[in-house]
C-alpha positions in Angstrom: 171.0 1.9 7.5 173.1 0.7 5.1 176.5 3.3 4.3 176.5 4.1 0.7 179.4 5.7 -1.5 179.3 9.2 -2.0 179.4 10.5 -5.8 183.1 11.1 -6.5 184.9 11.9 -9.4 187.8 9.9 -11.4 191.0 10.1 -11.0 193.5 11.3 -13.9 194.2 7.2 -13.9 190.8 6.6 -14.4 190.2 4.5 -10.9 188.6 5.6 -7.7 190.2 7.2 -4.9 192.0 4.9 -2.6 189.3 5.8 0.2 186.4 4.9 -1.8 188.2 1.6 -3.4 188.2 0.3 0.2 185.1 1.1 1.3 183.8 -0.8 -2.5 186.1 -3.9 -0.5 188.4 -3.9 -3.7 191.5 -1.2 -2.6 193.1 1.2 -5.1 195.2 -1.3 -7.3 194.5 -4.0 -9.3 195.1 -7.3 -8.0 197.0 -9.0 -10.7 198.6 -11.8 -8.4 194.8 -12.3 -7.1 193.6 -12.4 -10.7 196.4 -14.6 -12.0 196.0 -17.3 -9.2 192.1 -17.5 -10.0 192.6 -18.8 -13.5 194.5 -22.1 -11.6 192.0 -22.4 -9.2 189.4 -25.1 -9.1 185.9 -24.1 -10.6 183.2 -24.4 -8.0 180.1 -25.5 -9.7 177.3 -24.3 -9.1 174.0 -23.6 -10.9 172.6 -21.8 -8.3 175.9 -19.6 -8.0 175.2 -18.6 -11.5 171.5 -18.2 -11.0 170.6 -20.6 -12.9 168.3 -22.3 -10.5 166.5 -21.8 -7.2 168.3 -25.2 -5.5 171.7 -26.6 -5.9 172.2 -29.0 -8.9 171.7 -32.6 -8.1 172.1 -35.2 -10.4 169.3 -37.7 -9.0 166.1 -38.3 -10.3 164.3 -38.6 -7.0 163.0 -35.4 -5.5 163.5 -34.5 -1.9 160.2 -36.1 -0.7 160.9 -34.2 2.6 160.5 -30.6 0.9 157.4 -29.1 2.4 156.3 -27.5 -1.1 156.1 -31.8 -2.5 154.7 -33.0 0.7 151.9 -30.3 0.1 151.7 -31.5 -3.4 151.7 -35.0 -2.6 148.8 -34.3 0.4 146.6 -32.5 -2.5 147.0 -35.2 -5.1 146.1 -38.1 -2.8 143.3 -36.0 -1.4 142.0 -35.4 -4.9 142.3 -39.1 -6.3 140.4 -40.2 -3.0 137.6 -38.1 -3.5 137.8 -39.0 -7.4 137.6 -42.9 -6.4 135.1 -41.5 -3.6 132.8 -40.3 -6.3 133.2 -43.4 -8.4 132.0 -45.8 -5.6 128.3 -47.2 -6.4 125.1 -45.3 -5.4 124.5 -47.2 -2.1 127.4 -46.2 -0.4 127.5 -42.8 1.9 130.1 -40.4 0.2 131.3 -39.0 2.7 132.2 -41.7 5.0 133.8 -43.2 1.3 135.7 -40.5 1.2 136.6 -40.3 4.4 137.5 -43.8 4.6 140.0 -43.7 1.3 141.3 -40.8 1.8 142.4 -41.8 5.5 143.9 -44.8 4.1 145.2 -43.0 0.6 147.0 -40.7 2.7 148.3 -43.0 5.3 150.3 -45.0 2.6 151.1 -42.2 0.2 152.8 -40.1 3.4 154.7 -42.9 4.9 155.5 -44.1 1.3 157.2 -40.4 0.4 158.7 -40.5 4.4 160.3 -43.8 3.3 161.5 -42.5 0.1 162.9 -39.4 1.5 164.9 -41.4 4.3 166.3 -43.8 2.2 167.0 -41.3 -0.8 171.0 -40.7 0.3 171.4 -44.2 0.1 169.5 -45.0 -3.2 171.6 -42.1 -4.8 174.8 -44.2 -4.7 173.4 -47.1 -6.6 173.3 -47.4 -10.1 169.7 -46.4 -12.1 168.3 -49.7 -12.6 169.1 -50.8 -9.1 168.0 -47.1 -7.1 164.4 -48.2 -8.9 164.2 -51.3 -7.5 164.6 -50.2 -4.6 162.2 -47.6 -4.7 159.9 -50.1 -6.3 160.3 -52.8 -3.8 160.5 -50.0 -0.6 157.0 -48.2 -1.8 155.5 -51.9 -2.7 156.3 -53.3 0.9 155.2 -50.2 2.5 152.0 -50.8 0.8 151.7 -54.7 1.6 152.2 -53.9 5.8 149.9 -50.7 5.7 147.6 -52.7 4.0 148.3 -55.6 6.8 147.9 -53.1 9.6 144.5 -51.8 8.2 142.8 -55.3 7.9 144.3 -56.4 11.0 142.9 -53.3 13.1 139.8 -53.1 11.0 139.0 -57.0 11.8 139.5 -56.5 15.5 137.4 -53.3 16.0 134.8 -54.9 13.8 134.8 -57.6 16.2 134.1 -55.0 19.0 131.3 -53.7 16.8 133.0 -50.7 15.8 133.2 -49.2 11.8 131.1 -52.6 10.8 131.1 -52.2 7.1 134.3 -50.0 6.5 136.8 -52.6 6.5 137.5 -55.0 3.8 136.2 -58.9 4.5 138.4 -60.4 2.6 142.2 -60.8 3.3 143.8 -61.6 0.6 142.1 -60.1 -2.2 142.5 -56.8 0.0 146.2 -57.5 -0.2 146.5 -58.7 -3.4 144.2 -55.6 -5.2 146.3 -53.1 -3.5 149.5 -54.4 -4.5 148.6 -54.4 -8.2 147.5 -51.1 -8.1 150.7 -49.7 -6.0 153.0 -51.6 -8.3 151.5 -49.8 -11.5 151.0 -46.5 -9.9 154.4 -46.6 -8.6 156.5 -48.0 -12.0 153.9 -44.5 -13.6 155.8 -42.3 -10.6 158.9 -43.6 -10.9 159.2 -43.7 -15.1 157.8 -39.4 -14.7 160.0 -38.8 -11.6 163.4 -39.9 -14.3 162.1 -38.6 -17.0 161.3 -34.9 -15.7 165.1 -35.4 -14.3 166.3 -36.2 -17.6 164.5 -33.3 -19.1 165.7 -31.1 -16.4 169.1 -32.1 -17.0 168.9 -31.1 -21.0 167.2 -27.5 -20.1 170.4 -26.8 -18.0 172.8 -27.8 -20.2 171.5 -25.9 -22.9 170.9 -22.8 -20.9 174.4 -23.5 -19.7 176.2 -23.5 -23.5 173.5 -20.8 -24.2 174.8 -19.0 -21.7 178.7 -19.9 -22.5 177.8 -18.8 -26.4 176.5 -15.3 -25.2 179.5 -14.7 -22.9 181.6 -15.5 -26.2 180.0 -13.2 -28.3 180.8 -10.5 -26.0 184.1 -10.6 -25.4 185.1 -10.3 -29.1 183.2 -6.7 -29.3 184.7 -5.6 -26.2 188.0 -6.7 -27.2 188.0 -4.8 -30.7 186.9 -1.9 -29.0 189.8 -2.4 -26.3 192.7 -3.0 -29.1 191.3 0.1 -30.9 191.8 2.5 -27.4 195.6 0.7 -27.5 196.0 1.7 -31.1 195.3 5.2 -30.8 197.7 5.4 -28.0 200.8 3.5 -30.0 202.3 6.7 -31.8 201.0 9.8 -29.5 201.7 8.3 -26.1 203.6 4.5 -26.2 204.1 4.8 -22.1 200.6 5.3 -21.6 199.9 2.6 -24.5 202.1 -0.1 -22.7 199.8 0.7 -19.3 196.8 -0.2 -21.4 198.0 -3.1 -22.9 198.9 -4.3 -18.8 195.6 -3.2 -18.5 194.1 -5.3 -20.9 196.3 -8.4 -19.9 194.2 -8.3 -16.7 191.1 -7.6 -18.1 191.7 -10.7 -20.8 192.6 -13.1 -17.5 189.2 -11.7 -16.0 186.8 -12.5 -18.6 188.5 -15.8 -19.4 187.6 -16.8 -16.2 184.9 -20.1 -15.6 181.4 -18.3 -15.9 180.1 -21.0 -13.4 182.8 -20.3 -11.0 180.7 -17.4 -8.2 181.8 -14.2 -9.4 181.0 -11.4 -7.2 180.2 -7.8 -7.4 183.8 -6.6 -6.3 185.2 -8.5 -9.2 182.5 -6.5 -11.5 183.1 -3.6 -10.3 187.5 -4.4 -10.5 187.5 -5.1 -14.0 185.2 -2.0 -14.6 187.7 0.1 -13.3 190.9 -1.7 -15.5 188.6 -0.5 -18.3 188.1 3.1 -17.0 191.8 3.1 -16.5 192.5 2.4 -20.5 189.0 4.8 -21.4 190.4 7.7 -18.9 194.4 7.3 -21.3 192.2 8.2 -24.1 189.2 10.5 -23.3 191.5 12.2 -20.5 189.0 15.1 -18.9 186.2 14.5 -21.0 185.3 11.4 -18.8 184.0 11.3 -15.4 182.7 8.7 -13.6 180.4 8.3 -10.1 179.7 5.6 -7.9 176.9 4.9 -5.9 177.1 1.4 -5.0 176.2 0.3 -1.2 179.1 -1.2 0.1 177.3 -3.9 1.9 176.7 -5.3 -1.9 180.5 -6.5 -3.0 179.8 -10.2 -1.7 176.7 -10.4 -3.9 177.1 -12.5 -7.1 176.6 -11.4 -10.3 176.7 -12.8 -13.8 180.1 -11.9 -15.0 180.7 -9.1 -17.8 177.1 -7.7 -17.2 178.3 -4.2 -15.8 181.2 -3.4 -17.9 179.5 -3.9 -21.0 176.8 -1.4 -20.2 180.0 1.1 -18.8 181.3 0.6 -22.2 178.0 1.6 -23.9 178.2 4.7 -22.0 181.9 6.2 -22.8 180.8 5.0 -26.5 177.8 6.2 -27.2 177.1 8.8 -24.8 180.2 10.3 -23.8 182.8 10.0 -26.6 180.6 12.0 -28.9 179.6 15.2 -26.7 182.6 17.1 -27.6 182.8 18.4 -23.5 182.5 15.2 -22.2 180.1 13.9 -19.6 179.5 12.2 -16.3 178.3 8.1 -16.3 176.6 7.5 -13.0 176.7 3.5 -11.5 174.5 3.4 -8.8 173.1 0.1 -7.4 170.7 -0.8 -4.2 168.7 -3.7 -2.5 165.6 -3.4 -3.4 163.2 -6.0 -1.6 165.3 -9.3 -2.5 166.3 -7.7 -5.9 169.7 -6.2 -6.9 169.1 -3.1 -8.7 172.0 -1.7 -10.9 171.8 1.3 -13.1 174.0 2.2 -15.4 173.1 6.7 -16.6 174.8 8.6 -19.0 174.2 11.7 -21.2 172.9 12.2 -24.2 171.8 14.5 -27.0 169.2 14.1 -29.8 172.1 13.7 -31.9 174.0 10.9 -29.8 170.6 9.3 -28.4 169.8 8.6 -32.2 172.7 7.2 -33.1 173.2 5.0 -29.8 170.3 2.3 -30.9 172.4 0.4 -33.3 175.6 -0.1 -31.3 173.7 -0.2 -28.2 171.5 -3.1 -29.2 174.3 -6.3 -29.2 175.2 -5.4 -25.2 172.1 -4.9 -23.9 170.2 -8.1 -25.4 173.2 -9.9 -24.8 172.6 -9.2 -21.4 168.9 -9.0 -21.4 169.2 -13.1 -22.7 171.7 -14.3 -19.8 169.7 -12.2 -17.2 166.7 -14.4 -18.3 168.2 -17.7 -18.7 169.9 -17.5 -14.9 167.0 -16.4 -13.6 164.3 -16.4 -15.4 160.9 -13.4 -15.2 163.0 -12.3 -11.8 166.0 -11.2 -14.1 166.0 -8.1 -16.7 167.0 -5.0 -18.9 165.3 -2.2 -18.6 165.9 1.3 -20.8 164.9 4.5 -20.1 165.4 7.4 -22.2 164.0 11.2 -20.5 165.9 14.7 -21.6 169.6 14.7 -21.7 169.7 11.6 -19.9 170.1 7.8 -20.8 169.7 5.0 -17.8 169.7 1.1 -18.7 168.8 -0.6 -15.4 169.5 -4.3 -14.2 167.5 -6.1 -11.8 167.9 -9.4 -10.6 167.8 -11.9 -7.4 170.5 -11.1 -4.7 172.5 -13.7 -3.7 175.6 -14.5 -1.8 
């Protein structure tokens, strides 16, 4: 079972104790060196890393052949083309031993085709287009021309013996010849669909990608504001406390400038959500209190970056800052099946819960869009809103 972090309350600095920081795998102080050092380090690109895929990227148009999801496919569609050509054979001939006599053959040449394909497929990713064609062309073509070799040569010498009379061809080189022509066209088809879907594939990630980099910019700007305003109400009542804040913000500003394709992980998250506790606590003081209840197992997991905080932010504004005592935001998160489950509580009145809609909105569908771009139906927003209480809730594949 799984140790999970006991509900505790903030610090008059706004971050955890230094016992629970550890067990969250983050410790008690901000890593500014750590933080500093990432904005020089290399990006690691990764679509996956972001969720935005279920494979790592790869920028060539032929598919793993090997996968057992496309052999399966390719087993189905050959078995369905024999059985169409099977069909279409004249009334005389017995259809099932046509279809068992294409299919037998369609399969033979379309599985050692794909085996060929898949073997060769490291080597035809270093040439160039035009030439990785060819040489799928001329590979899937030969293949064809010494299957189709093999079959008349074994078919003419167990017809000799009296065996299958009738199910081989008679003739050699029209056998040859036909099934050349009709490999050549039906692999240029494959081919021309196999680069195209690539090509299309290409374009849907790189516009999820910039749709992705436009959301993550129209963020920052409202977070920002909001941060500059906590800073400006501390200038003239409290300038120490002001100059910790604008530290504070420093580190916050390196954080969410960092590469949203670079793997950012939950720790991170939950780091930069407590910088920004540490600025909300200078102003709120008493009035905010925040627990934890996130699994400590869960700090490698990646997450899409500024998808917590946000929702913390939310929660002081809206649902805290206007209760005149205060309240108590609660960030829980769990496994659940092969889902990450985040929720993100706070309180609320009928006074503050109608007046949380508008502000609310930009955050949450912000999120709700990047959630569903990196990972599609799997990722989401959920709001619920019972008595006194208001819980947003995000859900999405875990991954390390």
């Amino acid at each position: 079972m799984q140790p999970v972090l006991k509900p505790q309350q903030m610090s008059k600095s706004g971050a955890i104790s230094p016992r629970d920081a550890r067990e969250l795998g983050a410790g008690n102080r901000l890593d500014r060196r750590r933080a500093a050092t990432s904005m020089n380090t290399p990006a690691v690109p990764s679509w996956r890393r972001f969720a935005f895929d279920s494979a790592p990227h790869d920028d060539f148009f032929l598919p793993d052949l090997c996968a057992p999801r496309i052999v399966l496919v390719i087993v189905l569609v050959l078995e369905l083309l024999a059985l169409t050509l099977a069909l279409a054979r004249p009334g005389g001939a017995i259809f099932f031993t046509e279809l068992a006599r294409i299919s037998l053959f369609m399969q033979w040449l379309g599985l050692t085709g794909a085996a060929a394909l898949c073997y060769s497929r490291r080597w035809l990713a270093t040439l160039s287009v035009p030439a990785a064609v060819f040489a799928a062309f001329t590979l899937l073509t030969a293949n064809v021309l010494i299957l189709s070799e093999a079959a008349f040569l074994i078919g003419g010498n167990l017809s000799e013996r009296g065996i299958g009379a009738g199910l081989f061809p008679d003739s050699h080189w029209a056998f040859l010849l036909r099934n050349a022509g009709i490999s050549a066209i039906a692999t240029a088809m494959l081919l021309r669909y196999f680069f195209v879907a690539h090509q299309w594939g290409l374009h849907v990630r790189a516009e999820a990608r910039s749709r992705i980099h436009a959301l993550q910019a129209r963020i920052r700007p409202h977070f920002f504001f909001n941060s500059m305003n906590t800073i400006a109400s501390l200038t003239r009542s409290n300038p120490s406390r002001a100059e910790e804040a604008v530290a504070d913000l420093a580190d916050l500003f390196r954080a969410t400038m960092k590469d949203s394709e670079e793997p950012y992980h939950m720790s991170e998250e939950l780091e930069l959500c407590r910088t920004y506790l540490r600025m909300e606590e200078l102003r709120l003081g008493d009035r905010l209190t925040v627990q934890w209840q996130i699994d400590a197992a869960l700090m490698p997991a990646i997450v899409p970056s500024l998808s917590i905080q946000p929702l913390l932010e939310n929660a002081i504004h809206h649902g805290i800052e206007p209760l005149d005592g205060g309240g108590t935001v609660l960030v829980a998160g769990e496994l659940s099946g092969d889902d990450l489950v985040i929720t993100v509580t706070n309180p609320v009145t009928d006074m503050t819960g109608r007046f949380m809609r508008p502000g609310n909105r930009l955050a949450l569908e912000n999120i709700r869009e990047r959630l569903n771009l990196a990972y599609g139906e799997r990722g989401g927003v959920d709001v619920t809103e019972e008595e006194g209480r208001y819980t947003v809730t995000l859900r999405f594949p875990y991954e390390e």
